[in-house]
C-alpha positions as CSV (number, residue, x, y, z in Angstrom):
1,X,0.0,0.0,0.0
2,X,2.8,2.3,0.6
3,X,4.2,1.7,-2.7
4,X,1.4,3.1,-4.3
5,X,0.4,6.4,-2.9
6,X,-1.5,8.2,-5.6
7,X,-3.9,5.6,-6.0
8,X,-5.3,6.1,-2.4
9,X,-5.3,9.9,-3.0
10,X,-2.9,10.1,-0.1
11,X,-5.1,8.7,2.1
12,X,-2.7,5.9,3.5
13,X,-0.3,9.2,4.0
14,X,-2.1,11.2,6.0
15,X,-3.8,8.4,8.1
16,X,-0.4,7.2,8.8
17,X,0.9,10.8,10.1
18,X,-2.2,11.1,11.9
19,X,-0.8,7.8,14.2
20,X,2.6,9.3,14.5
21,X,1.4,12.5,15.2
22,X,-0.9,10.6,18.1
23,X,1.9,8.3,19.4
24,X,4.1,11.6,19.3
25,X,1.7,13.5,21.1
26,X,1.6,10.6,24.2
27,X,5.3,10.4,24.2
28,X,5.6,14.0,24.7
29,X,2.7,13.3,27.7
30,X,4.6,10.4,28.9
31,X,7.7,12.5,29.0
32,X,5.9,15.5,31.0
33,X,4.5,13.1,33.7
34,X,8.5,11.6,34.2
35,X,9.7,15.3,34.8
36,X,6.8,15.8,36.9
37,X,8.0,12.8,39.2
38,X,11.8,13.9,39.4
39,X,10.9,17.0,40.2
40,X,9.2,15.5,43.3
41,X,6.3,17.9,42.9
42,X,3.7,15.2,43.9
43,X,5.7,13.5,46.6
44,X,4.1,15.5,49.8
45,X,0.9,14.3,47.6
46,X,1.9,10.8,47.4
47,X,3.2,10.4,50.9
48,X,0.0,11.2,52.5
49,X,-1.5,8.8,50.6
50,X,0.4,6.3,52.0
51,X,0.2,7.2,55.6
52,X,-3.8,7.2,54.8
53,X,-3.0,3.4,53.7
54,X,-1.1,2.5,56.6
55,X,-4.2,3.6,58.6
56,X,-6.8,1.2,57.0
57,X,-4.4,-1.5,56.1
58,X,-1.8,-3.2,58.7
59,X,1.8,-4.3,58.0
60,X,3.9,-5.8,60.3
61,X,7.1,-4.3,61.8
62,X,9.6,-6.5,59.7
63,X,7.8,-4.9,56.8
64,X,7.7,-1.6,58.0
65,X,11.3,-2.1,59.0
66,X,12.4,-3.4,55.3
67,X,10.4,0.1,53.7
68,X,12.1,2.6,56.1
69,X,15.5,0.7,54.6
70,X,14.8,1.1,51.1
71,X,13.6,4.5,51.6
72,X,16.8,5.4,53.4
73,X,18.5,3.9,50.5
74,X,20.9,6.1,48.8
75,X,22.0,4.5,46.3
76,X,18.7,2.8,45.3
77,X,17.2,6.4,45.2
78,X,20.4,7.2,42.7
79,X,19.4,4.8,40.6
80,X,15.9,5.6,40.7
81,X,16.2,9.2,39.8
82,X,18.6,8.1,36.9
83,X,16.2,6.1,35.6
84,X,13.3,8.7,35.5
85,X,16.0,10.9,33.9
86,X,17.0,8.9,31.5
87,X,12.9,7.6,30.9
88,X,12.1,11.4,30.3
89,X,15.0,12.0,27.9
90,X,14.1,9.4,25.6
91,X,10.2,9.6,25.6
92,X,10.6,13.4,24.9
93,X,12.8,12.5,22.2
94,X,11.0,10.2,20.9
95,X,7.3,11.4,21.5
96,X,9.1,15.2,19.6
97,X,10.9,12.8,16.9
98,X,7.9,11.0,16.3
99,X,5.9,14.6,15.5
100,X,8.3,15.9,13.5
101,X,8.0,12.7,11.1
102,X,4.0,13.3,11.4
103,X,4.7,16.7,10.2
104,X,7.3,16.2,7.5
105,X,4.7,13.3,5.9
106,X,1.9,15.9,6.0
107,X,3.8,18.3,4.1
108,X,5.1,15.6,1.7
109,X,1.3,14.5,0.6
């Protein structure tokens, strides 16, 4: 189908940069929602959701013990934050990448 364009009347074309231009789009949404994360601007939010779980549903101490050590964690919070950096980097690349093609095609056809 791709071979032929002019028989479709560019239909396939624009259809096609209409799903890059989506997958794009949620890249570039998926990206935003990484840099919110690192930048810990939901993390008062997010604790006090936990604390209101800890009220309706018991753990024992060992458990509560083993989450104060990951959470004291340096190095596994390192990591963590690389990741999202590295997450964010490439889904805003991507999501900006994949709108650019969408564009391009749309001014090809």
């Amino acid at each position: 189908m791709y071979a032929l364009p002019q028989l479709l009347n560019g239909r396939e074309a624009m259809a096609t940069a209409n799903l890059l231009f989506l997958l794009g789009l949620l890249g570039l949404v998926i990206g935003a929602i990484f840099h919110v994360l690192q930048s810990g601007f939901l993390t008062l939010f997010l604790r006090g959701f936990a604390d209101i779980r800890q009220l309706f549903i018991r753990q024992s101490k060992a458990l509560q013990a083993e989450n104060e050590r990951l959470r004291s964690d340096e190095a596994l919070s390192a990591w963590k934050m690389s990741m999202l950096r590295h997450l964010k980097v490439y889904t805003s690349g991507c999501g900006a990448g994949l709108m650019l093609c969408s564009l391009i095609l749309m001014g090809i056809s």
